[in-house]
N, C-alpha and C positions, 0 to 999 in steps of 0.2 A: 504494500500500500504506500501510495506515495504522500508525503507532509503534507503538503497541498492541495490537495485529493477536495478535502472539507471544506477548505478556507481560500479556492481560487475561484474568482465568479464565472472565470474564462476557460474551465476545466475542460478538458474532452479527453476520448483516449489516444494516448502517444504524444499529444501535448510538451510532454516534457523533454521531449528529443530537440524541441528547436525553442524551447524557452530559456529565456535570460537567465530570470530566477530562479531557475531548478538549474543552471550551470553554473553561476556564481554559490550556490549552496550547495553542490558539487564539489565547487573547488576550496571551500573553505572548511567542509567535512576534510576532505583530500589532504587541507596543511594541517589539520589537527590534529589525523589518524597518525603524519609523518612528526610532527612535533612530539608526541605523546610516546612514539619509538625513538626516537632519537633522545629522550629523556631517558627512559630505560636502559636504553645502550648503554648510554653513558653512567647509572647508577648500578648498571649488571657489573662493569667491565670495574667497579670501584669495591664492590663486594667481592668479588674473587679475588684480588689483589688482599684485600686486607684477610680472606679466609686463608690463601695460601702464607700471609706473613704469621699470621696464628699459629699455623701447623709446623711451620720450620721454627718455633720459638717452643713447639713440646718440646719435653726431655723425652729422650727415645733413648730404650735400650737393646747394649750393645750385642752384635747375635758374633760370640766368640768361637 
């Protein structure tokens, strides 16, 4: 179902192929989906660093 659907007085179907509105809320779903990973990336990639600084700071013992 499209956002629009209820709330566009100019509704029809397939409509949304060559609407403004529905491409601009497109593209701005589009930079949110990429901002919202590219957040991640960057809080994944900070979590592993600090998991592997944890583990090379256990005491490990020695297999003699």
């Amino acid at each position: 179902m499209l956002p629009c659907q209820n709330t566009c007085p100019g509704f029809h179907s397939g409509c949304h192929k060559a609407c403004a509105w529905w491409k601009t809320f497109q593209d701005a779903q589009r930079a949110e989906r990429e901002a919202k990973k590219q957040y991640l990336r960057y809080h994944n990639e900070r979590c592993v660093q600090v998991s592997y600084q944890l583990l090379s700071l256990q005491a490990r013992r020695h297999a003699w």
